[in-house]
Structure formats: C-alpha cells, structure tokens
C-alpha positions as CSV (number, residue, x, y, z in Angstrom):
1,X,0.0,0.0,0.0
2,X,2.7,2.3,0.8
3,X,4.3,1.6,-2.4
4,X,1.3,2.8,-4.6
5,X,1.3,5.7,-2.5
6,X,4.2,6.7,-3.1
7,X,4.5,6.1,-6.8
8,X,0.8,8.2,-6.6
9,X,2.8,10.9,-4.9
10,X,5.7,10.6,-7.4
11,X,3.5,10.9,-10.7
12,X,1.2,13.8,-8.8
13,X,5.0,15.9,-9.0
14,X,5.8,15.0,-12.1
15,X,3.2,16.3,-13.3
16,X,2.3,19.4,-11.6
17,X,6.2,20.6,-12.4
18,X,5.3,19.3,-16.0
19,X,2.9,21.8,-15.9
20,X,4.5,24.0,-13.7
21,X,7.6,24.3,-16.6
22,X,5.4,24.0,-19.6
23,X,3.6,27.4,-18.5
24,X,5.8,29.3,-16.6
25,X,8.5,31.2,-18.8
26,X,11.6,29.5,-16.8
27,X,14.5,31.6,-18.2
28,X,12.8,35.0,-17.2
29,X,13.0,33.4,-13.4
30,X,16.4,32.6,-14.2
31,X,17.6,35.9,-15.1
32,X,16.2,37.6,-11.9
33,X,17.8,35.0,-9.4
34,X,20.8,37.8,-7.5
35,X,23.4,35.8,-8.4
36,X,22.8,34.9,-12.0
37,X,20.8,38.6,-12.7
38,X,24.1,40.0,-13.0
39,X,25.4,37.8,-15.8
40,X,23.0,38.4,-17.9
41,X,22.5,42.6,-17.0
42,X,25.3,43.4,-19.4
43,X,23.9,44.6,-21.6
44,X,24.1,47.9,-23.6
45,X,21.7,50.4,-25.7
46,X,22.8,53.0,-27.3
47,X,20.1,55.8,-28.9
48,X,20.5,58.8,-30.8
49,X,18.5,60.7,-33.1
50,X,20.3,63.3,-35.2
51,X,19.4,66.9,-35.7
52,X,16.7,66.2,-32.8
53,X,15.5,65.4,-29.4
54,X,13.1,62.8,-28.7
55,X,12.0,60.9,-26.1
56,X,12.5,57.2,-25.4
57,X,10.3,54.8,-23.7
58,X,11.6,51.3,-23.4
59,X,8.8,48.4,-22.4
60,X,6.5,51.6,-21.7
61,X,9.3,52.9,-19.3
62,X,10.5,56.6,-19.9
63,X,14.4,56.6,-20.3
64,X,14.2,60.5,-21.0
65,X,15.7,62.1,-23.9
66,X,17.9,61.2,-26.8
67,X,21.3,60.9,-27.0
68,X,20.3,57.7,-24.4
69,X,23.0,55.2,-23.2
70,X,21.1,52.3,-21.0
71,X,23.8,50.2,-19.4
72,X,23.0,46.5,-17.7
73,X,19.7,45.5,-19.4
74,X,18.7,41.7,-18.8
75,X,18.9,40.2,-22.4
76,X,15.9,39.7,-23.9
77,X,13.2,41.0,-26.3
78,X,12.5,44.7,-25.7
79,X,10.2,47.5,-27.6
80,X,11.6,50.9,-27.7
81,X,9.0,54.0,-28.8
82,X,10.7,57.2,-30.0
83,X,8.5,60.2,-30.1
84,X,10.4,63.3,-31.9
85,X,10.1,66.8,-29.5
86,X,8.5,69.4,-31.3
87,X,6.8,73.2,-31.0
88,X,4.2,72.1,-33.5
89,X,2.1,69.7,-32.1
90,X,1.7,66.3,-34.3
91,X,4.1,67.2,-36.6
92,X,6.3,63.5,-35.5
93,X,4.8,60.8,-34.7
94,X,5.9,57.8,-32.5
95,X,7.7,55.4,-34.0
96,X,8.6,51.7,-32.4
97,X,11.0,49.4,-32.9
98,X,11.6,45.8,-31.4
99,X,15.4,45.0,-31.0
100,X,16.8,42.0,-29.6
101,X,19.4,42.2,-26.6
102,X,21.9,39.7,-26.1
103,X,24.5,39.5,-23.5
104,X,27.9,40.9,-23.5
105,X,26.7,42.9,-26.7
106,X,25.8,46.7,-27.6
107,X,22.7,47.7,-29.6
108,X,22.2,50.4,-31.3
109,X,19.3,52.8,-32.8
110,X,20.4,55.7,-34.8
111,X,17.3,57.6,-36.8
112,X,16.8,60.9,-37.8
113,X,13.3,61.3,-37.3
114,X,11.4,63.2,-39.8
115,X,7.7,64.2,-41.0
116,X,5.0,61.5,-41.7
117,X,6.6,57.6,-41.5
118,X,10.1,59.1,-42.9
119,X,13.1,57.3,-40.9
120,X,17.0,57.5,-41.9
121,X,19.4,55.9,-39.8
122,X,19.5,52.2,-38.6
123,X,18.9,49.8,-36.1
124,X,21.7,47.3,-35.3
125,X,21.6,44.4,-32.7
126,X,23.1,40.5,-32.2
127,X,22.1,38.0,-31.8
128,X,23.8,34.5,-30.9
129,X,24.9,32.4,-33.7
130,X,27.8,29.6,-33.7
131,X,26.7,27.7,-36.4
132,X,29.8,29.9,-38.5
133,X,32.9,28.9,-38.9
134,X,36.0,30.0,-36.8
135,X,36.8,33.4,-37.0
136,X,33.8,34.2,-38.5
137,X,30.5,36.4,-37.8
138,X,27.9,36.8,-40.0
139,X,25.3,39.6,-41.2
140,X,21.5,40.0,-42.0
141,X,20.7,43.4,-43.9
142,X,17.0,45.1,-44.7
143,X,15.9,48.0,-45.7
144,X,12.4,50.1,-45.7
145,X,13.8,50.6,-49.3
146,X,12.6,48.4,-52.0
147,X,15.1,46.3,-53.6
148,X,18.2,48.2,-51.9
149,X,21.9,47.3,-52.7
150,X,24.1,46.6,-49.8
151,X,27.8,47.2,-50.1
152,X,30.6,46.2,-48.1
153,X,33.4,48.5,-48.0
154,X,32.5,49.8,-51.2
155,X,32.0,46.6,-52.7
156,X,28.4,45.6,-54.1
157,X,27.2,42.3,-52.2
158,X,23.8,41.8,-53.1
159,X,19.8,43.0,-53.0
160,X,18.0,42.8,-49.6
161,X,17.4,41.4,-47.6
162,X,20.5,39.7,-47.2
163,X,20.4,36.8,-44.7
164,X,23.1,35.2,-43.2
165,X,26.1,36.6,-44.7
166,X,29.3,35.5,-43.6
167,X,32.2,37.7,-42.6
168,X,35.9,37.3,-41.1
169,X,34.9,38.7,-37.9
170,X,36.0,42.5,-37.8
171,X,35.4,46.3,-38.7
172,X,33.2,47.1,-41.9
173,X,31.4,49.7,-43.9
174,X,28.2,48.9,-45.1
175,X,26.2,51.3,-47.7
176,X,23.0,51.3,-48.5
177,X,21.7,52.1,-51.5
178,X,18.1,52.5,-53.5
179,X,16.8,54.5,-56.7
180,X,14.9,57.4,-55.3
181,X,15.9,57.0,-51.6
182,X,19.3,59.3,-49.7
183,X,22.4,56.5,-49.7
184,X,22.5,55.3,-46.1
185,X,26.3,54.5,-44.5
186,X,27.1,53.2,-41.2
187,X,29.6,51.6,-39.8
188,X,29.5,47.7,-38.6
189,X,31.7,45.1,-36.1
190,X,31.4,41.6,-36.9
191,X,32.3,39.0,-34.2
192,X,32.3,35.1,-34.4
193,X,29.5,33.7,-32.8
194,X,27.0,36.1,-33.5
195,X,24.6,37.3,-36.1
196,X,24.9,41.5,-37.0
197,X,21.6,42.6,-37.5
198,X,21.0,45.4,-39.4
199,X,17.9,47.4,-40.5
200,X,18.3,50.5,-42.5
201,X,16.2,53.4,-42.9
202,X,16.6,55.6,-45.8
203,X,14.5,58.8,-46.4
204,X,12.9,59.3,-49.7
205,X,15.4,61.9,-51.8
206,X,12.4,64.6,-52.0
207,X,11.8,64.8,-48.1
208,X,12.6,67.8,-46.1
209,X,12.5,67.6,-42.5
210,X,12.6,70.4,-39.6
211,X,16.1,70.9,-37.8
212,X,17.2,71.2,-34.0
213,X,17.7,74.7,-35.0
214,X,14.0,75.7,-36.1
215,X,12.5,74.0,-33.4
C-alpha cells in the first residue's frame, strides 16, 4: 500500500512541475535570481536621433531624452517608442522598434526622425549564432527601401534582404543604396559567434525635415 502511495505521490509531482515548466517562462525566473541577474545585465543600448530630441520609452518605461546610453539590461526581447520633440504639435509621430538584446553585446538605434513615416538611420543588434565557422561572424541586412543594394566596403554584395552573410569577424562599412531614396552608411563590427543585424532606414530623396535649430 505504501508503495502505490508513493509512486501516486511521485507521478502527482511529475506532473504538476510538468505543468509548472510548460507554462511558466523558466529563463525569465532565471535571469532575476541575484546571483545569476548579473550575468545576464550586461547589456548595452545606445540611442541617438540626429538633428533632434526625442523621447524614449523602453517596455513603456520613460528613459528620457535622446542621446540615451542604457547600461546592464537583462537580455531579452525589448520594444523601444521614439516620439520626436517638437513646437508644433503632431508634426512626429511615434515610431517603435523591437530589438533584440543579447548579452555581452551593444545595440544600437540611430534615426533621424522626420515628417510622416520618414526614418534614416539604422537599427543594429546581435544575436547569438555559432553555427559559422572559426573566425567568422555573420550579417543580416533590410531596408524600408525596396530592392536596396548593400555594399561592403565599397564593394556591391547583393539585393536585400541579405540573410546570413558570412564575414571574417572584424570592422566594416556597409552602404545602403536605392533608386529614389538618400544612400545610407554606417559603420559595422562583426564577431564570431553572433549574427549582425541590421535594418536600415533611408529617407525618400524629396523629403525635407525640420532641424534642432527651427524647433
């Protein structure tokens, strides 16, 4: 009899922690123990909005105003919402963008924010990959711009999107190009064991925007 109840007591565990694990996000209880929280809060986002001010709200929190450097973020998924300052009201809107943070790594988000939907800058993050070969990293570019050209150190690569490239892990230029659209540089760090990701925004050539200086 006490067998049974014990095997009865056994399977009742099993699978209440079956359940237990199945719903509850495990990792995210991981990250917040004190001494592993630390591990994974080193993290970096850097955020910058030429020719502008705007404010920056990161999982709905306020981080106040651009240029923004947030040191020792868990890793993890996170949404950021830029909202361009301005004397005339509802000239910017609020833009969003979801980045991925992984640890040991800096992110970064560099727009100019104009009228309308109009972005130029990028957004650049890692993520972790070591499915590449030694001394290697590799790259995934898009654009907002249809059909863009990505170059490498001046040296045409291909069309986005561009998935998976990879790179001896060091320092490059990328360039951005697109009939129509402003060319879009920025400058990139590729390191082994990890995926670059890059997307670009590029303003149409047409736009005009309103400058810091006539705000």
């Amino acid at each position: 009899m006490n067998k049974w109840k014990s095997a009865l007591i056994i399977i009742s565990l099993v699978f209440v922690l079956s359940l237990f694990f199945f719903f509850v996000p495990i990792d995210g209880i991981i990250k917040k123990l004190p001494l592993i929280k630390s591990f994974y809060q080193n993290t970096t986002l850097e955020i910058t909005t030429p020719n502008g001010k705007s404010t920056v709200k990161i999982n709905g929190k306020e981080y106040g105003e651009t240029p923004a450097n947030v040191q020792n973020l868990v890793s993890g998924k996170y949404q950021v919402e830029l909202q361009r300052s301005s004397n005339q009201e509802g000239f910017y809107k609020s833009h969003i963008f979801n980045i991925q943070l992984t640890k040991n790594t800096t992110s970064r988000i560099n727009v100019e924010i104009g009228p309308g939907d109009n972005l130029h800058g990028v957004v650049i993050y890692y993520t972790e990959d070591n499915t590449g070969d030694s001394g290697k990293g590799k790259i995934t570019v898009t654009s907002n711009a249809p059909d863009s050209r990505v170059y490498i150190n001046d040296e045409f690569l291909k069309n986005t999107p561009a998935t998976n490239i990879e790179l001896v892990s060091k320092e490059y230029k990328i360039k951005l190009k697109s009939n129509g659209f402003e060319d879009l540089e920025v400058p990139i760090i590729v390191r082994e064991g990890y995926t670059l990701n890059i997307k670009g925004y590029m303003f149409p050539t047409a736009v005009t925007f309103e400058t810091e200086g006539n705000e």
